[in-house]
VEXTORFI-888302 format. One record per residue (C-alpha): residue in three letters; x, y, z. Coordinates in steps of 0.1 Angstrom, whole numbers, padded with zeros to 4 digits. Layout:
% residues N
+------+-------+-------+-------+
: code :    xx :    yy :    zz :
+------+-------+-------+-------+
:  ala :     X :     Y :     Z :
...
+------+-------+-------+-------+
This chain:
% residues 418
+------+-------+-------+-------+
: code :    xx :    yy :    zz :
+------+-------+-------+-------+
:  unk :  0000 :  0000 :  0000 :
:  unk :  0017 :  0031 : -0011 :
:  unk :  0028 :  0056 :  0017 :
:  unk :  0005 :  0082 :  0010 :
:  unk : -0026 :  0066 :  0015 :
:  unk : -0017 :  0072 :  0050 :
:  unk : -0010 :  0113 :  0047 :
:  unk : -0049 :  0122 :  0050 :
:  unk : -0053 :  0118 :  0086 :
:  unk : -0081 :  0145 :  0095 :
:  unk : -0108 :  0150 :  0121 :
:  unk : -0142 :  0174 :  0118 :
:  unk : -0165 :  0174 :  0139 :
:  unk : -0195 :  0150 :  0122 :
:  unk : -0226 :  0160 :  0154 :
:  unk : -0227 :  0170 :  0190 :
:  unk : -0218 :  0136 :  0199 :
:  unk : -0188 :  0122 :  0176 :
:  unk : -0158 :  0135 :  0156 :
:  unk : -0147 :  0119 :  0128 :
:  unk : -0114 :  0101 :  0125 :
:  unk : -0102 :  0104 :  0084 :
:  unk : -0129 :  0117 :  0059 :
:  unk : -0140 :  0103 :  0025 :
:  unk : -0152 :  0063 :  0022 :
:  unk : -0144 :  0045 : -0012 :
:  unk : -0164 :  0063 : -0034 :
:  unk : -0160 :  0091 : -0055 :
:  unk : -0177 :  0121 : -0073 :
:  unk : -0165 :  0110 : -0104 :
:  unk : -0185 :  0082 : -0130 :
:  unk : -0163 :  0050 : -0131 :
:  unk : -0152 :  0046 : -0174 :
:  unk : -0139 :  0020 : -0184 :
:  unk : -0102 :  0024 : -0198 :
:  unk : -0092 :  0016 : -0234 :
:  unk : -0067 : -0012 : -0237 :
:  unk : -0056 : -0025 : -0269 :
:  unk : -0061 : -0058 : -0274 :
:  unk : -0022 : -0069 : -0277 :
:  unk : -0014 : -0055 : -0244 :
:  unk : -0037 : -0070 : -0219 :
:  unk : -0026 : -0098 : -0202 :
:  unk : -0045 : -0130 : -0212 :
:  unk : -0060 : -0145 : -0184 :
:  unk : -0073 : -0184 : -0175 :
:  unk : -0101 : -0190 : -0143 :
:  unk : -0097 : -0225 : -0132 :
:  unk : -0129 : -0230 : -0107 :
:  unk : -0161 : -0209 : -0122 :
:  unk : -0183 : -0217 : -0087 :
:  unk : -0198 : -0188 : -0069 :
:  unk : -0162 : -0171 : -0062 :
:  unk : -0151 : -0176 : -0099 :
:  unk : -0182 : -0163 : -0112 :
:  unk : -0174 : -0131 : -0090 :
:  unk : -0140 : -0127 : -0101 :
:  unk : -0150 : -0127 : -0139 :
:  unk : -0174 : -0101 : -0128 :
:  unk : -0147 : -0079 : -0113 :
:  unk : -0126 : -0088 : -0146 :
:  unk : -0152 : -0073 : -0166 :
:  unk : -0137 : -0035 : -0153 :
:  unk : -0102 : -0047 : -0153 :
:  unk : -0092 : -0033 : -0188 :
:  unk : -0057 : -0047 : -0182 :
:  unk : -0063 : -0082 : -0182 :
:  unk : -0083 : -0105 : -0206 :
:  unk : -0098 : -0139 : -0193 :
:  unk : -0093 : -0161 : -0226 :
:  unk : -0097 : -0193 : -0211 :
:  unk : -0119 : -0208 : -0178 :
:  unk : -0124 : -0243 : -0164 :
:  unk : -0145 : -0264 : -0143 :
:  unk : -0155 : -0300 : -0141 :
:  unk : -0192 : -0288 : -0143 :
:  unk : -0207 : -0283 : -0177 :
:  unk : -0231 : -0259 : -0165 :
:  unk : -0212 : -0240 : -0144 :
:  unk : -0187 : -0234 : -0172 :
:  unk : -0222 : -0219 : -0195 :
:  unk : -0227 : -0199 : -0171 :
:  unk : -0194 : -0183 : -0166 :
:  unk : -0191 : -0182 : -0203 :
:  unk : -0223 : -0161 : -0206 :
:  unk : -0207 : -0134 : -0187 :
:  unk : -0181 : -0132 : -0207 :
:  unk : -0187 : -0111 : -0237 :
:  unk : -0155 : -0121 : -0260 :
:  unk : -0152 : -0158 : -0272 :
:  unk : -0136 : -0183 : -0242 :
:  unk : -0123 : -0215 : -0249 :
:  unk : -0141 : -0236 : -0223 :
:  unk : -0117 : -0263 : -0205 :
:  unk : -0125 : -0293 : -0182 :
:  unk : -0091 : -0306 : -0176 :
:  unk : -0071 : -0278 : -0154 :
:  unk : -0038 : -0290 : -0173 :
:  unk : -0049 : -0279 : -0207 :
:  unk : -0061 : -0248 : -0191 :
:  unk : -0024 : -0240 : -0181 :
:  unk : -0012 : -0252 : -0219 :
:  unk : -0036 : -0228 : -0234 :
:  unk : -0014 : -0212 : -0259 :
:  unk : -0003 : -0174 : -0250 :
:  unk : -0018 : -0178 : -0215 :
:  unk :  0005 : -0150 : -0194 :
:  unk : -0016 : -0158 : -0157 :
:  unk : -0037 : -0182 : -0141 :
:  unk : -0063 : -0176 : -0112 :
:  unk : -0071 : -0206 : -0089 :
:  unk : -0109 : -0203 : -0078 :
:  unk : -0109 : -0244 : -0072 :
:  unk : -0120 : -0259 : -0036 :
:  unk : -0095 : -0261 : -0010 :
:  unk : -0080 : -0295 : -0018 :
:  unk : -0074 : -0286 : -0053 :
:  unk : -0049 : -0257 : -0047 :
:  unk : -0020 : -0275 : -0042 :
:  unk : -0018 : -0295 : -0076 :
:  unk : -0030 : -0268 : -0092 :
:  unk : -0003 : -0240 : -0078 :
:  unk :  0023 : -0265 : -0079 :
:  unk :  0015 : -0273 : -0121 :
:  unk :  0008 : -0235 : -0123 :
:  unk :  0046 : -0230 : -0112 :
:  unk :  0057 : -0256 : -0136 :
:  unk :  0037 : -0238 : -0166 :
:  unk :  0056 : -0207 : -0157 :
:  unk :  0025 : -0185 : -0153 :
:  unk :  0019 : -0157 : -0132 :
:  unk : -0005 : -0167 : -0101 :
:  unk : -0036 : -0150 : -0082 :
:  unk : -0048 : -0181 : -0060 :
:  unk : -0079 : -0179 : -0039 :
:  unk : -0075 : -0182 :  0000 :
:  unk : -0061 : -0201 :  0022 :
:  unk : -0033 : -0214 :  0002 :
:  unk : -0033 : -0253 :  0003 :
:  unk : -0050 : -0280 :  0029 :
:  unk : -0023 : -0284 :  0048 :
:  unk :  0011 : -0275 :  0066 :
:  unk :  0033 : -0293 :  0046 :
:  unk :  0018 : -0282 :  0010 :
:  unk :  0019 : -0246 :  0021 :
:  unk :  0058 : -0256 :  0033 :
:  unk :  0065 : -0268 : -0004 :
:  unk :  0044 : -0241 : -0026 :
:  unk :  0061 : -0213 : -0005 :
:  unk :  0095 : -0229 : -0007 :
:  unk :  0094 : -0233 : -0041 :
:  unk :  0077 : -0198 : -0050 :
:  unk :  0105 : -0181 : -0028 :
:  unk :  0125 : -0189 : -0059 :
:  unk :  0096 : -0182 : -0083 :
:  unk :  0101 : -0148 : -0110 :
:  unk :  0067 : -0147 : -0118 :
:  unk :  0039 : -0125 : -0098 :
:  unk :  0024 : -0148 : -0070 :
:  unk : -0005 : -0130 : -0054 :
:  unk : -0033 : -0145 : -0029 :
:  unk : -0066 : -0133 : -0026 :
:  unk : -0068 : -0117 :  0010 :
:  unk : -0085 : -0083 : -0005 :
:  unk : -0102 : -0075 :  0030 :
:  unk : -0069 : -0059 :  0035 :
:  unk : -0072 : -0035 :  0011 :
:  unk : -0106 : -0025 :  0024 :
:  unk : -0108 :  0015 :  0032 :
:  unk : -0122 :  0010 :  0068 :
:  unk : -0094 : -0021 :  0080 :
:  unk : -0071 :  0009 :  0062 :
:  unk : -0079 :  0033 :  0083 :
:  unk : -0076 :  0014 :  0117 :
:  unk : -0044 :  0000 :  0108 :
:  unk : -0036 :  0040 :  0099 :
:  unk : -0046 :  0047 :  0138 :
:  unk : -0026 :  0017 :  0157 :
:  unk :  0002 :  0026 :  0129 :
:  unk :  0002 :  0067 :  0142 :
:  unk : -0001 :  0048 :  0181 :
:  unk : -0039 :  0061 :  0187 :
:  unk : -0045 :  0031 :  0206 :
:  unk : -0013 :  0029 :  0223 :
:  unk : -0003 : -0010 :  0227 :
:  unk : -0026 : -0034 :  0216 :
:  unk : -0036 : -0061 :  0235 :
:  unk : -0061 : -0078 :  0229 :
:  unk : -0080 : -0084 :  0192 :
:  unk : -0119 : -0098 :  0190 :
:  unk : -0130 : -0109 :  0158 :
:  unk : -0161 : -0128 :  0152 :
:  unk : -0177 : -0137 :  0113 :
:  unk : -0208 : -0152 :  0124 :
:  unk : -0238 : -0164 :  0104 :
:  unk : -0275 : -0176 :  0103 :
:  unk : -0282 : -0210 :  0078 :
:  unk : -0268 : -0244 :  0073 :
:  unk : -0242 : -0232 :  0048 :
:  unk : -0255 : -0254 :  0024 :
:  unk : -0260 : -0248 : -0015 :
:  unk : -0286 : -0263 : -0037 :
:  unk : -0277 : -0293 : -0058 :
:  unk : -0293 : -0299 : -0096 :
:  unk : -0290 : -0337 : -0085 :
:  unk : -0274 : -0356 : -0053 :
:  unk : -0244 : -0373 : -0065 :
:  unk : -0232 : -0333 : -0069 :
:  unk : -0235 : -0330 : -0031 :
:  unk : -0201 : -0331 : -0021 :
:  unk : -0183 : -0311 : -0057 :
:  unk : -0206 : -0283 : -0049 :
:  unk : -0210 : -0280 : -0010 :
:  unk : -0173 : -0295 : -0008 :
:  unk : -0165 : -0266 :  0025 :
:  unk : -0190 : -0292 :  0045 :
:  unk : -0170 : -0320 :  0044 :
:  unk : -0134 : -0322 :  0061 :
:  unk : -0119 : -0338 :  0029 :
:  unk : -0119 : -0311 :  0011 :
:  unk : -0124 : -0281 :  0035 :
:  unk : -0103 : -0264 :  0066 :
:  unk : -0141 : -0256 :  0075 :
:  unk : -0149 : -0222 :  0090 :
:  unk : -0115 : -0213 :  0101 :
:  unk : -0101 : -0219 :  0070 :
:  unk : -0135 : -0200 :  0049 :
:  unk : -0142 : -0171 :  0072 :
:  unk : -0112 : -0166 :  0098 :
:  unk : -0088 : -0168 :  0074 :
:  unk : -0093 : -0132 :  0062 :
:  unk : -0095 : -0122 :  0095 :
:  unk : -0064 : -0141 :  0106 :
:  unk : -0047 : -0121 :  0077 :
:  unk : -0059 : -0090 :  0085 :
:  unk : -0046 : -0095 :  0121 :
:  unk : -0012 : -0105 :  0115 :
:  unk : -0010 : -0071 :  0091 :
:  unk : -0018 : -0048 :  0122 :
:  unk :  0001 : -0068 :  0146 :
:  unk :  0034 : -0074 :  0121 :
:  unk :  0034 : -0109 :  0135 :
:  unk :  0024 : -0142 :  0138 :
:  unk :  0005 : -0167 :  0164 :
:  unk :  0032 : -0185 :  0183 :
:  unk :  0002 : -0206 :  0205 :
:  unk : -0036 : -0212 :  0194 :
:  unk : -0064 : -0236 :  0218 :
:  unk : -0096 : -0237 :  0204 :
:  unk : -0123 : -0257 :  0204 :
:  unk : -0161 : -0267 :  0183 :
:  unk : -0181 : -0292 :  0172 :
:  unk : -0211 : -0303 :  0151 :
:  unk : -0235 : -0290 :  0176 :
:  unk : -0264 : -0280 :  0152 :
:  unk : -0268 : -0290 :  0117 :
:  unk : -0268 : -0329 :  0118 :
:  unk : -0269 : -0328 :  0082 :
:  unk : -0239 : -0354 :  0075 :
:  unk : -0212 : -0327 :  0075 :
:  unk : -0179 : -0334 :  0085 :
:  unk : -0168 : -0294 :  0093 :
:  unk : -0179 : -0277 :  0123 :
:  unk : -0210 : -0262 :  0124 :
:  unk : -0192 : -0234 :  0151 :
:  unk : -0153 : -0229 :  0163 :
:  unk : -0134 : -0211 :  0189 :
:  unk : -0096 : -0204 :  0191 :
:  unk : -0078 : -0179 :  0208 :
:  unk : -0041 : -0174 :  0196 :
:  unk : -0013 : -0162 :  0218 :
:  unk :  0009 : -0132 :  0192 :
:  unk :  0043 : -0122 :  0212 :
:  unk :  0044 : -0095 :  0238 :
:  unk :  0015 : -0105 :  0255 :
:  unk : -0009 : -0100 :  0228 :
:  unk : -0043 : -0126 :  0228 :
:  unk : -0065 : -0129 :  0196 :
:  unk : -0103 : -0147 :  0200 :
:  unk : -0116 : -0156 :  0166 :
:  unk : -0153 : -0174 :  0169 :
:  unk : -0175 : -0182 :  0137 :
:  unk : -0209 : -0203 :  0143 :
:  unk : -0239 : -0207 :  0120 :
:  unk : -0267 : -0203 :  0144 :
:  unk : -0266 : -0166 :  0153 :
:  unk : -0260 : -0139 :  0131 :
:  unk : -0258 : -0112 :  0154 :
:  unk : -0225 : -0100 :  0155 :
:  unk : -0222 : -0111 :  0122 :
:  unk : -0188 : -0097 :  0110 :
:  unk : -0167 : -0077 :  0135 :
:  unk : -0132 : -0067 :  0145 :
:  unk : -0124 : -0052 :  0182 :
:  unk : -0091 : -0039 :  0186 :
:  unk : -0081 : -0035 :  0217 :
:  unk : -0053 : -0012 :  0233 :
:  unk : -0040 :  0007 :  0258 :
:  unk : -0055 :  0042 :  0250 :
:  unk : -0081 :  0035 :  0228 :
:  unk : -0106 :  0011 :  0217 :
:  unk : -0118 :  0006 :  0180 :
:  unk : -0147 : -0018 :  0171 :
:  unk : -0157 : -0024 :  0134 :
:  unk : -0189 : -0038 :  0120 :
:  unk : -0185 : -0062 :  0086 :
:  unk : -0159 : -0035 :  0075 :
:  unk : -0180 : -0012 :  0068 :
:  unk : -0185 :  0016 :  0098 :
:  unk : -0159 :  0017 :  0131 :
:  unk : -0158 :  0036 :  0161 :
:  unk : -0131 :  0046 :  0185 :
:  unk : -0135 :  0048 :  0221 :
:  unk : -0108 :  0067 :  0239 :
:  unk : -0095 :  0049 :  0271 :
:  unk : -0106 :  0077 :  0295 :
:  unk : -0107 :  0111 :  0303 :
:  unk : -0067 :  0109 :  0312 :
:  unk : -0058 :  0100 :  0276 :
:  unk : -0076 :  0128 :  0261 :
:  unk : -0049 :  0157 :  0268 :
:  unk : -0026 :  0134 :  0252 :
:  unk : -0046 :  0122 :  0223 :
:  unk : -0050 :  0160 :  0215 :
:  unk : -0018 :  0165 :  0210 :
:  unk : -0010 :  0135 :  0192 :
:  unk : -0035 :  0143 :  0170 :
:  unk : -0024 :  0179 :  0163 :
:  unk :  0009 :  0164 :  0155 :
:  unk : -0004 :  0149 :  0125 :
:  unk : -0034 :  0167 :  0114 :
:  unk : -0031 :  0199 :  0130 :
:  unk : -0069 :  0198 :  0141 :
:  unk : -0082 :  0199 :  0175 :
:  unk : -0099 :  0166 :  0191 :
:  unk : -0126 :  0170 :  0218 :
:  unk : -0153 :  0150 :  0233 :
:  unk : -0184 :  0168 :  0223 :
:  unk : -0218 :  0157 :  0241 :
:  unk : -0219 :  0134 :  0264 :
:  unk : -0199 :  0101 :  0249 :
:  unk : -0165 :  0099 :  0236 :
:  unk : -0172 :  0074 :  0211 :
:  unk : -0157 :  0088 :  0177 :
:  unk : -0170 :  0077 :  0141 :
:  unk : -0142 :  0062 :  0121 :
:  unk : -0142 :  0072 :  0085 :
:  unk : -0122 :  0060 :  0061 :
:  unk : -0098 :  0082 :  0032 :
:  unk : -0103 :  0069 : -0001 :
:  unk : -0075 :  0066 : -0025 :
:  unk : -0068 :  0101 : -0040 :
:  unk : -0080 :  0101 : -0074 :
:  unk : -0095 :  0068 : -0080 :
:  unk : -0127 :  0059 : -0090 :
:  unk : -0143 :  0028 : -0079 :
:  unk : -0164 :  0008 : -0106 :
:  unk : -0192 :  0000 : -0080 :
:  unk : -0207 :  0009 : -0044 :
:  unk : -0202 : -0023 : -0029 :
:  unk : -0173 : -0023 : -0011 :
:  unk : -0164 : -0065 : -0015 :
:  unk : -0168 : -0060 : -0051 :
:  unk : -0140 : -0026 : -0054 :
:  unk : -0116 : -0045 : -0031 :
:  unk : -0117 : -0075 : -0052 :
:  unk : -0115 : -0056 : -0082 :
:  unk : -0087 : -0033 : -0067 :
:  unk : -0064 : -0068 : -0060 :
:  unk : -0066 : -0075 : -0091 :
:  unk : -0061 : -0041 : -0107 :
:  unk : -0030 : -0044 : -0086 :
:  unk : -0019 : -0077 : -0100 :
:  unk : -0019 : -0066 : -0130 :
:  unk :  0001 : -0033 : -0129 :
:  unk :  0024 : -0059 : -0107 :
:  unk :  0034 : -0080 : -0136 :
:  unk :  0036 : -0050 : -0161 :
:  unk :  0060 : -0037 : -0128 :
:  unk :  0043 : -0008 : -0124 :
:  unk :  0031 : -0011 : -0089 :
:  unk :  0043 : -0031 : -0061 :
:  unk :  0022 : -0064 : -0055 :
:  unk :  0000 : -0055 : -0021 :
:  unk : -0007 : -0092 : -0010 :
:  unk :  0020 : -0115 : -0020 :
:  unk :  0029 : -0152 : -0010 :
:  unk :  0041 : -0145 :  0022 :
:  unk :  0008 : -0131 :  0043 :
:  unk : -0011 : -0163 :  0022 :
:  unk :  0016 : -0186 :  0041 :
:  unk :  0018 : -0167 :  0072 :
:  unk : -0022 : -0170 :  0075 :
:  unk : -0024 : -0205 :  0062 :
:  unk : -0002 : -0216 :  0089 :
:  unk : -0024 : -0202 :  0115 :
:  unk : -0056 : -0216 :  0102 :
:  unk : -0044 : -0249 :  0102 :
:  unk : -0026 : -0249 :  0133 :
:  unk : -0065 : -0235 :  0149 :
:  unk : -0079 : -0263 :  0130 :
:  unk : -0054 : -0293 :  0146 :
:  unk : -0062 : -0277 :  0180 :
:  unk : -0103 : -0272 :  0178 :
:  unk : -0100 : -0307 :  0165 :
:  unk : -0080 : -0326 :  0186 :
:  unk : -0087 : -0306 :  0217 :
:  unk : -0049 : -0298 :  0224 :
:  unk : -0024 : -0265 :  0223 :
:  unk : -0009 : -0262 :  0193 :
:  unk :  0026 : -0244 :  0189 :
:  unk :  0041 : -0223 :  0160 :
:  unk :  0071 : -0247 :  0151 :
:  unk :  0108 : -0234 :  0142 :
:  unk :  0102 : -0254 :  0107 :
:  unk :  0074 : -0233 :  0096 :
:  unk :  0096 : -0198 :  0097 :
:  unk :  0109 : -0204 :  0055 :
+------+-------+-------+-------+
């Protein structure tokens, strides 16, 4: 993330109750146009996996001038229609991954394939010589994130991972405030991604059960962690600049007794060094918290709500002299409790200049990842979320998963630091 996405720290008083921390949310005055590419310079472009999530992702690619998606594949005949008819150029369809990665020209492949899939498919991706955007989290288990990260270490091709909830304007602008030391030392983190429904996707027939709802069964899946916590695992280790070195956790199939093999709920809390403790729940009974984020620190307080509003609760009436000043440093405006409450709205900066193709916020970041991968391979930006925060994160959901399921502490090992 360049530098001076962080320069706009501001505050302005928003009512008699609140003052805004950074102005501006990821939209802009400005219609979205689509840019002119000629057809020799964009970057030709393969899907393998055209489920919901690939489906999405040709979407986004729709506004990405840049890159052209000239091939897609799935083992599904009709999901491969249907990702075809959102395509408006001519696709050559594939059912064998292998031939996708032979298709003649091809300069990148994206992996949108279940779970168990990624590591065959990253590992032959590699061998192709193909630049790589892989969905999350990158491979079912320790030792195949061990051997794709060893290997892509020596890799001189782009090798980007689909964690775009980092490059959401609101996570942004709270990693902007622990960054400037608002909070003072963190020490705890709360995050929560909770839900209301079985999970489950329709089938045209049964013997599709387990191809289409393959994050239900422990075969193919990490399950909730691995789904849902992942992002927020990555997100967490970006603020912190760190790791788990200790996770306990535990869940069960407490609900749905559907046949699933994942969890219908799970609990870990991770021990990060100095002290710092991380709770991550997800459950499909209760949508109430739904998605949130508490960050916790010694000064200040900021809680988020599905990344799209936060607040910031200052840690008394004894910080505020301090804050002030803090704040002056930076901005040089004025803070002050108005009203009775000292919550404070937190609003994030968008970037300066650029105009989003949509107003749903999951949709721009998706489509700003991959606006970013390309401009990576042409080397015209730095790549944002690279091979390391998809190991890093990896590592952590599958370490929470060996402890929820085997009821036992699990410990960062000295052979996972590569």
């Amino acid at each position: 993330m360049k530098s001076s996405r962080r320069k706009f720290l501001r505050l302005t008083a928003t009512s008699a109750a609140a003052v805004s921390i950074g102005i501006h949310a990821c939209s802009s005055k400005k219609e979205f146009t689509l840019e002119e590419v000629a057809d020799s310079e964009r970057l030709k472009v393969g899907v393998i996996g055209t489920g919901i999530r690939g489906k999405n992702i040709i979407q986004v690619l729709n506004y990405v001038p840049e890159m052209k998606v000239v091939a897609i594949c799935d083992t599904l005949d009709f999901r491969l229609k249907e990702a075809s008819d959102l395509i408006k150029h001519k696709v050559v369809n594939y059912t064998d991954y292998q031939k996708l990665l032979a298709h003649d020209g091809l300069d990148a492949v994206i992996i949108a394939s279940p779970l168990h899939e990624h590591y065959r498919m990253v590992m032959s991706a590699l061998d192709a010589n193909l630049h790589i955007l892989c969905e999350k989290a990158l491979a079912y288990s320790i030792e195949q994130c061990r051997e794709i990260k060893i290997r892509g270490d020596q890799y001189d091709k782009v090798f980007q991972v689909s964690y775009q909830y980092q490059l959401n304007p609101v996570f942004e602008a709270i990693k902007n405030l622990v960054d400037k030391g608002y909070l003072g030392k963190i020490t705890k983190v709360e995050a929560s991604w909770d839900r209301h429904g079985d999970w489950r996707r329709k089938v045209p027939s049964s013997e599709l059960e387990r191809q289409i709802n393959w994050r239900m069964y422990r075969e193919y899946s990490g399950g909730l962690m691995a789904e849902l916590g992942s992002h927020q695992l990555n997100m967490v280790d970006s603020l912190l600049g760190a790791h788990p070195i200790r996770v306990v956790g535990t869940g069960g199939i407490d609900y749905w007794k559907d046949g699933r093999t994942t969890f219908d709920n799970v609990h870990a809390l991770f021990d990060y060094p100095e002290g710092v403790k991380v709770g991550f729940h997800s459950g499909t009974t209760n949508k109430y918290e739904g998605y949130q984020m508490k960050f916790y620190g010694d000064k200040a307080t900021v809680v988020s709500h599905g990344m799209n509003t936060a607040e910031i609760f200052p840690e008394g009436d004894r910080i505020e002299e301090e804050w002030s000043s803090t704040v002056d440093g930076v901005s040089g405006a004025s803070i002050k409790i108005i009203g009775d409450t000292n919550k404070r709205k937190v609003e994030p900066i968008g970037d300066d200049g650029v105009v989003y193709p949509s107003k749903n916020d999951n949709f721009n970041m998706t489509w700003k990842l991959y606006k970013n991968f390309a401009a990576a391979i042409r080397g015209k930006e730095k790549l944002l979320l690279g091979l390391k925060d998809a190991y890093q994160s990896a590592i952590s959901v599958h370490m929470a998963n060996d402890a929820i399921r085997n009821g036992k502490v699990v410990d960062w090992r000295p052979e996972f630091d590569i």
